[in-house]
N, C-alpha and C positions, 0 to 999 in steps of 0.2 A: 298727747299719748306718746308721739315719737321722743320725747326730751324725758317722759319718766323709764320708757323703756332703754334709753341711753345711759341714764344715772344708772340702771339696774346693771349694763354689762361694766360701767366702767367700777363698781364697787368691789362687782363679782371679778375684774379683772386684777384691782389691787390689791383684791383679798386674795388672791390664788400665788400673787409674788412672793409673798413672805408671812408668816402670821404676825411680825407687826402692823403691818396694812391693814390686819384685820380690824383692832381692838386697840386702842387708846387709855393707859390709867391718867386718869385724872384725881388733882388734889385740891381740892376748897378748903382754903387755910380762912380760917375767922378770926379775927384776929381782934385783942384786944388794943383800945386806940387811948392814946393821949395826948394832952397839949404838948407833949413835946416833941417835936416831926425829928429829931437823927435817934430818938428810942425808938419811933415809929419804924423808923425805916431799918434799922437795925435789927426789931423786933422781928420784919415782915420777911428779910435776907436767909435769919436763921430758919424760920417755918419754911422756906422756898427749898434752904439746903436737908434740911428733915424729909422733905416731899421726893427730894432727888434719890437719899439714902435708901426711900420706898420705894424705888421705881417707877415714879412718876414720871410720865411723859409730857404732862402739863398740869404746871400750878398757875391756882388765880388767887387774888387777893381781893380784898371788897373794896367797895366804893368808900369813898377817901379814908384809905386808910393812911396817909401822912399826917392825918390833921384831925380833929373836931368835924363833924358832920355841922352845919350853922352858917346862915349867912355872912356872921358879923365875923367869923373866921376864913373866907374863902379869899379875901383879899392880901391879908395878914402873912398867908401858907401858899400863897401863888403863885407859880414859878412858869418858868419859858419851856418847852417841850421843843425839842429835847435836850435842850442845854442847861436846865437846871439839877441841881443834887438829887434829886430823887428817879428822876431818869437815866444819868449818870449809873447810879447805885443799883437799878434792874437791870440797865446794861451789861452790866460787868460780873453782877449774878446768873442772869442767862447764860452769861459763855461759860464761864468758871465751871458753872453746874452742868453745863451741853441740855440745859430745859426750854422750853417752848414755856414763858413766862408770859400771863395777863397780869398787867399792873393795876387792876383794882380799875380807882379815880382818882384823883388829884385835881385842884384848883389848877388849873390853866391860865396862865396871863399872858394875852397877847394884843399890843397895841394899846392899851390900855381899857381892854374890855377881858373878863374872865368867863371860862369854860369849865363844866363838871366834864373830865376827858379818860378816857380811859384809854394807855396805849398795852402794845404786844409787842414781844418781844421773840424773836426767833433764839437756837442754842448758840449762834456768832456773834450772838450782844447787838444783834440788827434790830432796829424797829420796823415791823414788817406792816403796823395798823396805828391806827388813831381815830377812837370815837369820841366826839362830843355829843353830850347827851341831847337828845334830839328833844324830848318833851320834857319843860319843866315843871316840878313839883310845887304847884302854887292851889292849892287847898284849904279849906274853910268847913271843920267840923265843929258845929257848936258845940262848947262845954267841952271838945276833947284837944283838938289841933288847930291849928293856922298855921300856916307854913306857905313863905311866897320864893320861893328859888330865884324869882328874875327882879326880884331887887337886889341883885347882885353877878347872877349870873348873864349870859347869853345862851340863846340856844345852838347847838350843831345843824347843820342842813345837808347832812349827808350817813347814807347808809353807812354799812363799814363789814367787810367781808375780806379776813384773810382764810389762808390757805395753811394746813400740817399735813407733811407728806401728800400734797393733792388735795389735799381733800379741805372744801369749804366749812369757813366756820364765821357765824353771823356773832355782832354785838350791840348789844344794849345797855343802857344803865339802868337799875332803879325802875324810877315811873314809865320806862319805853316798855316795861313788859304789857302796861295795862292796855297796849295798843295793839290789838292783832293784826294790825295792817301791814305791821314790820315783820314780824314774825309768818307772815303769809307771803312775802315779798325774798324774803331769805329763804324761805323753802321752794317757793320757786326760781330762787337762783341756785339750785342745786347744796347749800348747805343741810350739813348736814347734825351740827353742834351748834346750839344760839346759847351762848355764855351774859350773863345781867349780873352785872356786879351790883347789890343793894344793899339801901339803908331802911327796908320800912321801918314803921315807929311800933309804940305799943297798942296805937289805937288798930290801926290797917294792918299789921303785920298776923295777930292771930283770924284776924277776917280774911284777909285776900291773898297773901304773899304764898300759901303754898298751891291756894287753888289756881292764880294767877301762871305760878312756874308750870303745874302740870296739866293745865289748858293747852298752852303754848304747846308742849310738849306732844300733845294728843291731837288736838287741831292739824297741826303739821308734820308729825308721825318721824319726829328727828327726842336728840335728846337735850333736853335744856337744862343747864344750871345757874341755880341762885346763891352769890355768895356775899355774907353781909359779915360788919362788923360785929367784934360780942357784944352785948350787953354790959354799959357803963349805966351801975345805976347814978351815980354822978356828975354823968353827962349832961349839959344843957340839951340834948336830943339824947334817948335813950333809943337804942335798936332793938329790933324784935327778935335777930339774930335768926336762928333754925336753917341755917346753910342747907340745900339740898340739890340732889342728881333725880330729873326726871327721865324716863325712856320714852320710847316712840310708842309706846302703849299707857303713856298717863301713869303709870309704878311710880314710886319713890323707892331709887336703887339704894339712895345713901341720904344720912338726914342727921343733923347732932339739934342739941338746944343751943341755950345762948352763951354759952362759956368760950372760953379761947381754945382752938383747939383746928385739926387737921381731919379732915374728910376724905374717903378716897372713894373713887366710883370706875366703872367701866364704859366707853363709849366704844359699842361694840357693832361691828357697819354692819354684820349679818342682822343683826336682830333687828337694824333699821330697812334694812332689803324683803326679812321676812313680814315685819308689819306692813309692809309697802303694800305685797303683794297679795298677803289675806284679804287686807283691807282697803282696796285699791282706790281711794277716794280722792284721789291727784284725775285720774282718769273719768271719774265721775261728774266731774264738779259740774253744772250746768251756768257755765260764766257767758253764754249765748242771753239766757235769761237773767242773772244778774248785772250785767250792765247796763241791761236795759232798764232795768226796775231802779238800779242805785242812779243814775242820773237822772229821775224822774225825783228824785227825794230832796 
């Protein structure tokens, strides 16, 4: 109770500084992807500077957007973090543009094992995060998908929590939403933004991809956004696309279909204070009795 009533004066305090402390525009760029990573990257520069011209205070891009979503491409588009071209190329757009940049995911190579990574980028071209995605997408739907991510990837083994203006903001990839355990662990590390850059498919994207974001979202009473690439129907992996901004009350603030395109939404700290406080279910939780019962299971 003492650490949620701490987050409530320190919100209330950063909101009273200036009314950008209050309220974050965010921009969910979807972006359309192809095999060729400097149009990729090219492509993703120009929507970041479109995002800037709006007033965004932070753009994200989806998960690999340099490359083909695909095993047999992760090795192919791999680069070193943060010294390959595509790292480079968000660095030099953060400053340029003075934006707080989420670089989607990129195949990561490092020692000769690969990473699905998603880095951040502060407005001095700093990299201030780096997630690798914690849980891989290795799945078996008869008749519709298979798909094994760790014949090629590795997995991350660490949370990933930066900071905008003070204030916390958690990351995931993809399939780390379907895990509420992460998203329970970020809200009680005082964030207050959990950003999932994804690729679901056509089979799970109209099943679970919006109920998934605005779970999260309501579970932990922050605001979650899903950003994926558009729909290639061409694609050896097709996306299900539908970019979306969830609130601390489960709403869909902002939401497009599968086409290329830019999305804008509000992370707005009052309305995350006020659901707080209606619905005080941080203070509720009876974690005396669930511990006790989950290591019995």
């Amino acid at each position: 109770m003492k650490k949620f009533n701490n987050l409530f004066r320190i919100l209330s305090r950063n909101c009273n500084m200036s009314s950008s402390k209050c309220a974050f525009k965010v921009a969910l760029i979807q972006l359309h992807v192809t095999d060729d990573k400097n149009k990729n990257i090219e492509n993703a520069l120009k929507f970041v500077r479109t995002a800037k011209e709006n007033s965004a205070d932070i753009a994200i891009l989806p998960e690999c957007f340099n490359c083909p979503y695909g095993t047999k491409y992760f090795l192919k588009y791999g680069e070193e973090i943060p010294n390959g071209e595509t790292c480079k190329s968000l660095a030099q757009c953060a400053k340029k543009n003075n934006i707080y940049l989420v670089g989607g995911s990129i195949p990561e190579l490092q020692e000769k094992q690969l990473y699905n990574t998603c880095t951040v980028w502060n407005p001095l071209g700093q990299m201030i995060a780096k997630h690798r995605k914690i849980h891989l997408f290795d799945i078996d739907i008869p008749g519709k998908i298979t798909f094994k991510e760790s014949d090629a990837l590795s997995s991350g083994n660490q949370i990933t929590i930066f900071e905008i203006e003070k204030f916390k903001v958690g990351l995931g990839i993809c399939y780390d939403v379907r895990f509420p355990e992460l998203a329970n662990i970020y809200r009680k590390e005082g964030c207050i933004f959990i950003i999932y850059p994804g690729a679901f498919n056509m089979t799970t994207g109209p099943l679970h991809w919006k109920l998934l974001l605005r779970a999260r979202a309501v579970d932990n009473q922050l605001y979650v956004a899903g950003v994926s690439p558009a729909r290639n129907e061409n694609s050896d992996y097709v996306a299900w696309g539908h970019s979306l901004l969830a609130n601390p009350l489960g709403e869909t603030e902002a939401e497009t279909e599968h086409q290329e395109t830019i999305i804008y939404g509000t992370v707005d700290l009052k309305k995350i204070e006020e659901t707080r406080q209606n619905i005080p279910i941080l203070s509720q939780r009876r974690t005396d009795l669930y511990d006790i019962l989950y290591h019995h299971l």
